[in-house]
Phi, psi and omega in degrees: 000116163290158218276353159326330196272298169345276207305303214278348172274344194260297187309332178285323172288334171273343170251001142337270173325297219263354157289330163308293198286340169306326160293289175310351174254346172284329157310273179343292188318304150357297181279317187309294195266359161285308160351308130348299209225030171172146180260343188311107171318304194311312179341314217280334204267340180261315175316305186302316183293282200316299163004270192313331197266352166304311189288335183280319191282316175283338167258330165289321166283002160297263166355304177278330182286316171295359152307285190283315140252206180256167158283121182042061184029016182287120191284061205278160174310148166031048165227183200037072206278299223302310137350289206279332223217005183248036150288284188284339148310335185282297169349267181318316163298314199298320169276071179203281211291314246240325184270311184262002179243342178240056194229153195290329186292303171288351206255322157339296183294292196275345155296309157334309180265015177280132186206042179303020180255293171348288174321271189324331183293321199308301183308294177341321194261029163256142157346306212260344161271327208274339178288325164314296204290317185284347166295325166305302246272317181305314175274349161279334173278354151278348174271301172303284210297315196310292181259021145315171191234112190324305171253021103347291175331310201268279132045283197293309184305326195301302199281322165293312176287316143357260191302329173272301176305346190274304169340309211260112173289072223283306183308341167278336179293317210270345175283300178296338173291314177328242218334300163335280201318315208276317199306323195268024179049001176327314184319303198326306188248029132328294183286319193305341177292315169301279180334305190276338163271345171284317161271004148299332180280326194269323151348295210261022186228000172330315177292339176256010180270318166310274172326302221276345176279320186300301183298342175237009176279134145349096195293014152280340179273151184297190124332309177287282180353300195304274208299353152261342168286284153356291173320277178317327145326273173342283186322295186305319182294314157296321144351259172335284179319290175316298183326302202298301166315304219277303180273116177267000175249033208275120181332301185276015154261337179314296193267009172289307195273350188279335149335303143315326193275303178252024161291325187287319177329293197310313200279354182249327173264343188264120160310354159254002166261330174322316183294290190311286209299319153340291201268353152310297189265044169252313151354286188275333171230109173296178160304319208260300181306314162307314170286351162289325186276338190291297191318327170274316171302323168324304194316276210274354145270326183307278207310317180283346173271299180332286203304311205291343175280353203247017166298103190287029162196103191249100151337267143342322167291309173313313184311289228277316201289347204248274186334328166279311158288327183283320170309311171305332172275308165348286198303320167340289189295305241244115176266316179285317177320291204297305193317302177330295189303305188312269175017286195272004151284317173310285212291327201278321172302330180262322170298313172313263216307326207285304211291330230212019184277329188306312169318299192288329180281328182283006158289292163354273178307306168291358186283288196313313187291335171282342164319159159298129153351293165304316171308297208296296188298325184309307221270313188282342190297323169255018159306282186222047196265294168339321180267326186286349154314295177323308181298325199288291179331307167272013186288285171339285196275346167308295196302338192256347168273329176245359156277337188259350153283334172294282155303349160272336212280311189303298175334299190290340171266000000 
C-alpha cells in the first residue's frame, strides 16, 4: 500500500472521529435548549451522555494528537513527542528489534527451515532461467571486458607476473629439471643420439678422417702407411662410439651422468649461478617488458572474450550453459550436495546475523534519529495515525457511556 493510499484512509478517519464529536456536541446543544421548554427525564440523560462523550472525544484527541504534534500548534508541554523524542525513539526501536527478533531463540526455528538449495535446483531446471541466467552472466562479463580500464588492467598483471617471476628462483627450476631429466634417464637417450650421429659421422667421412692423417703425417711416411693408420682410426673411434651406445653401464656415460648430478648440485648451492642466472632473468624480462607483455595478453583476452560472446555460437555461452545444467541436476539427483550447501548456509547465516545484531540495532537507531522531526511523524502517522482515530472514536463513545452512568448513579442517589 502506498503512502497516497494511507493518507486519504487516515483523512477518512480523522473526519470520522471528529464528525463524531461534533455530533455529539449539536446533541448536547440540543438537550441545552430542549431543557428550557420541557421537563422530559430522557433529556438529562442524553444531555449527560452527549457531555461526557465531548469530553472523551477531546482528551483523546489531545492524546493522539500529542503524539504527533503540538495541539492547534500550541507549544504545550510534552506533546509533539515523536518529534521531540526521536532520538531516543531510534534507540529504543533498535534495541526492540535486536532483543526480541535478533536473537539465537527467534532466529534458529527459521534458519532451520532454509533449504536454498532446493530452490536454486528448481530455478535452475526451467530453460528459460537458465537461458536468463547465462544471458545476464554474458553480458555482464562482456560489459567488464569492454569498459575495463586498460591500465589497471595491465598494472595488476604486470604487477602480479612481476611479484611471481621475482619469486621464482630460476637456478632451483633449472636444477631441478636437470634431476628430473637425469631420475627419468631422458639424458640417456639424449646421449644415445649423440653418440650414434658422431659415428655416422666419422663412419661416412673416412676419407676425410684420411686427408687429414696425410697434412699431418711426416713426408717419409708412405701413403699406404697414412690410409692405414686412417682406417684404424676410423674404425677404432666407431668402435669406441658403439660400445659406448650399447653399454649402459659404460665409463662415459658413469661419468657423463655423475657429472650432471653435479652440475645440478652446483646450480642450486652455489652463489654465482644463483646471480647469473638471476641477472639473466631480469635481463630477459625488465619492468618495461612486463608491463608490455601484460598489455598484450589484456589486448588478447580482452578481444577473444568480446569476439567470442558476441559470436552466435559462443564458446562460452556454451560453457556457462552446460556449467549451469550440470549444476542444476547435481543439486537435484545428490541429496548430500543439498544437504552439504543447506548446512553450510545455515550455519553462515546464523552466524553472520548473530555475530552483526549490535550492527543492525544502530543501523536502526541511526536511520530513525537522522530522519526530520517532521518526517518521522509524518511516516508514523501514517503508519498507524488511521488506527490510532479508533481511540478518539472510542473515546466518545466510552465517555459518554460512564458520563450517562455516572448521572444515572446521581439519580438514583
Amino acid at each position: 500500500m502506498n503512502n497516497d493510499i494511507k493518507a486519504v484512509q487516515l483523512r477518512r478517519h480523522k473526519t470520522l472521529a471528529t464528525g463524531l464529536f461534533l455530533l455529539m456536541m449539536l446533541v448536547f446543544i440540543g438537550c441545552v435548549y430542549l431543557l428550557k421548554t420541557s421537563t422530559a427525564p430522557w433529556i438529562g440523560y442524553v444531555k449527560a451522555f452527549a457531555e461526557a462523550a465531548m469530553v472523551g472525544a477531546l482528551a483523546d484527541w489531545f492524546a493522539v494528537t500529542a503524539l504527533f504534534h503540538h495541539p492547534l500548534g500550541l507549544p504545550i508541554p510534552h506533546t509533539n513527542l515523536i518529534e521531540s523524542r526521536k532520538k531516543s525513539i531510534g534507540a529504543n526501536l533498535g534495541n526492540f528489534v535486536v532483543d526480541n527478533f535478533l536473537n539465537a531463540t527467534t532466529l534458529r526455528p527459521y534458519i532451520d527451515k532454509l533449504q536454498v538449495s532446493a530452490f536454486i535446483a528448481g530455478w535452475l531446471g526451467k530453460e528459460s532461467n537458465v537461458a536468463l541466467l547465462v544471458s545476464e552472466a554474458t553480458r555482464l562479463i562482456k560489459q567488464m571486458a569492454t569498459t575495463a580500464d586498460d591500465t589497471i588492467v595491465t598494472d595488476f598483471i604486470a604487477k602480479k607476473a612481476g611479484g611471481l617471476v621475482n619469486d621464482i628462483k630460476l637456478n632451483e627450476v633449472v636444477a631441478n629439471g636437470l634431476q628430473l631429466v637425469i631420475a627419468r634417464g631422458d639424458h640417456e637417450r639424449v646421449l644415445n643420439f649423440v653418440v650414434n650421429k658422431v659415428r655416422q659421422y666419422v663412419l661416412n667421412n673416412e676419407d676425410l678422417i684420411k686427408q687429414k692423417v696425410k697434412q699431418e703425417s711426416h713426408f717419409l711416411i708412405p701413403g699406404f702407411v697414412d690410409n692405414y693408420i686412417a682406417e684404424k682410426l676410423t674404425a677404432g673411434i666407431a668402435k669406441y662410439l658403439d660400445e659406448i651406445e650399447k653399454d649402459p653401464t659404460h665409463k662415459i656415460r658413469n661419468d657423463v651422468n655423475k657429472q650432471l648430478e653435479l652440475f645440478a648440485s652446483a646450480l642450486k648451492t652455489n652463489p654465482k649461478w644463483e646471480t647469473e642466472l638471476k641477472a639473466l632473468k631480469e635481463q630477459l624480462l625488465p619492468p618495461d617488458k612486463l608491463k608490455e607483455y601484460a598489455a598484450a595478453i589484456w589486448k588478447s583476452v580482452q578481444m577473444s572474450i568480446i569476439n567470442d560472446l558476441s559470436a552466435e555460437h559462443s564458446a562460452l555461452k556454451n560453457y556457462f550453459t552446460r556449467s549451469v545444467q550440470d549444476l542444476a541436476r547435481n543439486l537435484q539427483q545428490d541429496e548430500v550436495l543439498r544437504n552439504r550447501i543447506d548446512g553450510w548456509i545455515r550455519y553462515n547465516a546464523y552466524t553472520y546475523i548473530l555475530r552483526n545484531t549490535k550492527q543492525a540495532g544502530a543501523l536502526i537507531s541511526n536511520t530513525v534519529g537522522n530522519w526530520e522531526g517532521k518526517e518521522l511523524s509524518s511516516k508514523l502517522e501514517l503508519e498507524v495515525g488511521k488506527d490510532l482515530q479508533f481511540i478518539r472514536i472510542n473515546g466518545t463513545l466510552v465517555g459518554g457511556l460512564v458520563g450517562l452512568l455516572i448521572y444515572a448513579i446521581s439519580k438514583l442517589i
